[in-house]
C-alpha positions in Angstrom: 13.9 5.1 -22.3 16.7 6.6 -20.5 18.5 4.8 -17.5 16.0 1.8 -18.2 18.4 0.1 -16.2 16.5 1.5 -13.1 13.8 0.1 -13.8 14.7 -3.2 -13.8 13.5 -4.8 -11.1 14.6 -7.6 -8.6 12.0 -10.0 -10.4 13.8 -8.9 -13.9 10.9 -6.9 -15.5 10.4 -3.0 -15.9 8.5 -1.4 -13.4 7.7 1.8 -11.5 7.5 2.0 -7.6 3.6 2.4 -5.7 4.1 3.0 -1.7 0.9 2.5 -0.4 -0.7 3.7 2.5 -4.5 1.9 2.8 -7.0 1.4 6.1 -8.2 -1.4 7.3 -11.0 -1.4 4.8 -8.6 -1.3 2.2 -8.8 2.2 1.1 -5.8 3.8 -0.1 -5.1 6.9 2.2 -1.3 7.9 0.9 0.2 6.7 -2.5 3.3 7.9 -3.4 4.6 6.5 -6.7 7.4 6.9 -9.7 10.2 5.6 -8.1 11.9 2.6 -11.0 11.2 -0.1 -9.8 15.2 -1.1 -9.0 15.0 1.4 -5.4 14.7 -0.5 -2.2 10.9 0.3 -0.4 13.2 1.9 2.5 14.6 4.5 0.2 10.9 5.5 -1.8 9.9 5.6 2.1 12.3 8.0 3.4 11.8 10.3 0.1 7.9 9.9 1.0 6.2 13.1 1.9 4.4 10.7 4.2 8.0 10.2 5.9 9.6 13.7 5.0 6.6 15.6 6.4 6.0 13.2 9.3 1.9 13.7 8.7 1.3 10.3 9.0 -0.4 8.6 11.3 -2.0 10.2 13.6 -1.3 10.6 17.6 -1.5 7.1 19.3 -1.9 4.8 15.7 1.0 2.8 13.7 1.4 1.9 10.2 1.7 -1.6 9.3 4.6 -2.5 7.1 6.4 -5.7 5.7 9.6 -6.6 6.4 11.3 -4.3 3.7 10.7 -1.7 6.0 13.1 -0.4 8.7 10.5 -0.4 12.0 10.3 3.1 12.8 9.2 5.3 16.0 10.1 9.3 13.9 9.1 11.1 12.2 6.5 8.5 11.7 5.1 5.0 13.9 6.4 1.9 11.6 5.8 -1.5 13.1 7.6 -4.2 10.9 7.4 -8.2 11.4 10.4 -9.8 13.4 13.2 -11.1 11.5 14.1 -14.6 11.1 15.0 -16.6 12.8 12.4 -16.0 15.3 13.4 -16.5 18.7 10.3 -17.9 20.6 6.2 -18.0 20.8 5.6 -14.6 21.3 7.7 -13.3 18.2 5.9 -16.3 16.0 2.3 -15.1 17.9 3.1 -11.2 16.9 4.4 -12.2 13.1 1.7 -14.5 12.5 -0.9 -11.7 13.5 1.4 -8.8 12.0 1.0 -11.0 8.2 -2.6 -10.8 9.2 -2.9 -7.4 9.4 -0.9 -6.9 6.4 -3.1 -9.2 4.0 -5.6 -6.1 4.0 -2.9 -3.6 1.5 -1.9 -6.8 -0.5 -5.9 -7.5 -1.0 -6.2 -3.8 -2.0 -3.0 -4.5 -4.2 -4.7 -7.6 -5.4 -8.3 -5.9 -6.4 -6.6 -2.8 -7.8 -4.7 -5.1 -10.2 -7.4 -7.1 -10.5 -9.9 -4.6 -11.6 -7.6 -3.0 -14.4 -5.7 -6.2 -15.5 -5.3 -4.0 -18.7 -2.8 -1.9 -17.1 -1.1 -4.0 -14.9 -1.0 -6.9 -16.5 0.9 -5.7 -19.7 3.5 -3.2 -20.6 2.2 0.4 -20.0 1.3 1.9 -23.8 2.6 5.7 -22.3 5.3 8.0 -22.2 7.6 6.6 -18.9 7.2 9.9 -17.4 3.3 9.6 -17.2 3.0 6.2 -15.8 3.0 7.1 -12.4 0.1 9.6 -13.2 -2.0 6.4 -14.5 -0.9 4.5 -11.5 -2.7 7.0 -9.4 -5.6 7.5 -11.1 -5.9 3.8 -10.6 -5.6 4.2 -6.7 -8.6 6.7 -6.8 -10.7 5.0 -9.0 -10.1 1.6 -6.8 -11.1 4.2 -3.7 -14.3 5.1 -5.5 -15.2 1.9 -6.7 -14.8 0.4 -3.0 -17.1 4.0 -1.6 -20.0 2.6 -4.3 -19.8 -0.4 -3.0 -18.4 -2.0 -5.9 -15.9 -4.9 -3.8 -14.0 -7.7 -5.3 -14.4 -11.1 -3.9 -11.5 -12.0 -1.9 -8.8 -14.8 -3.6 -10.2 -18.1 -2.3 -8.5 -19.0 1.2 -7.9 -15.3 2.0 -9.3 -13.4 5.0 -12.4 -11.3 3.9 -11.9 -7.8 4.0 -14.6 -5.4 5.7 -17.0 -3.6 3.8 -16.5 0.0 3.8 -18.7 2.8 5.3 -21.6 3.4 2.5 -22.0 7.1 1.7 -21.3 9.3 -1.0 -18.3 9.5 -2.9 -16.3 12.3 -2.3 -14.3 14.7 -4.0 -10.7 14.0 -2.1 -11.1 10.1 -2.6 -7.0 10.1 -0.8 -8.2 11.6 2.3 -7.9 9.9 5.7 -11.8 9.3 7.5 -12.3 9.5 11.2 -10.2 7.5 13.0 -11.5 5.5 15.9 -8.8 3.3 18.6 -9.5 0.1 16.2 -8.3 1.9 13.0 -4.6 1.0 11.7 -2.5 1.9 8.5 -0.8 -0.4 6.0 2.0 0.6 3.5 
């Protein structure tokens, strides 16, 4: 594979890169993925066309992300946990709630991985330069299994996650829905 290197991740395994951008029902909204899996998140961000075009979120809402994002107010609304040390109750109160929050993409993570263990869980059996394009089909597939209703358990000890709206699946499974004030984004 050429400049395998690259994708040699931090946990010393081969990998590719999956930004994901999910509700708070755990639908994936944005992926953007193909990065190797050596690139910092803040880099595959800031090549994101989620980032470059500045489409995401809408007016008044933030996007959720973990602490290997930069927090961001342009081109798009970032709110990232406080570093440590934290200085105080109200920066422990905000990262405590913030991890909360965030739990929702890592279950999404979690039941996508979950429900094709066969291609997560083991070297990919593909060209390198299609793997991303199985990595998304995944995404959509998890988006239309959550639509028909079809919902991993949570991990024991972990937060339940709500059920989504019921209805028929539709054709752009990577669209957002209505948004409503309560509605938030987690990459």
């Amino acid at each position: 594979m050429p400049h395998a290197q690259g994708y040699l991740n931090r946990k010393l395994f081969y990998s590719v890169q999956l930004q994901g951008i999910s509700d708070s029902y755990g639908t994936f909204l944005d992926i953007f993925v193909g990065y190797p899996g050596s690139v910092h998140d803040t880099r595959v961000l800031r090549n994101s066309p989620v980032f470059v075009r500045g489409c995401y979120p809408p007016a008044g809402h933030y996007i959720v992300g973990d602490g290997g994002y930069p927090c961001l107010r342009e081109p798009l609304n970032l709110i990232t946990p406080y570093r440590e040390p934290l200085r105080g109750r109200v920066e422990a109160r905000f990262t405590r709630h913030h991890a909360r929050a965030r739990s929702v993409i890592e279950r999404a993570f979690g039941m996508m991985k979950a429900r094709w263990r066969g291609i997560f869980f083991k070297a990919l059996e593909v060209d390198h330069s299609f793997s991303p394009k199985v990595i998304a089909v995944c995404a959509v597939l998890h988006n239309i299994c959550l639509t028909a209703g079809d919902i991993l358990e949570p991990t024991e000890g972990g937060d339940p996650v709500p059920l989504p709206p019921q209805g028929p699946v539709q054709r752009d499974m990577l669209r957002p829905p209505h948004l409503n004030e309560h509605d938030y984004f987690l990459i």
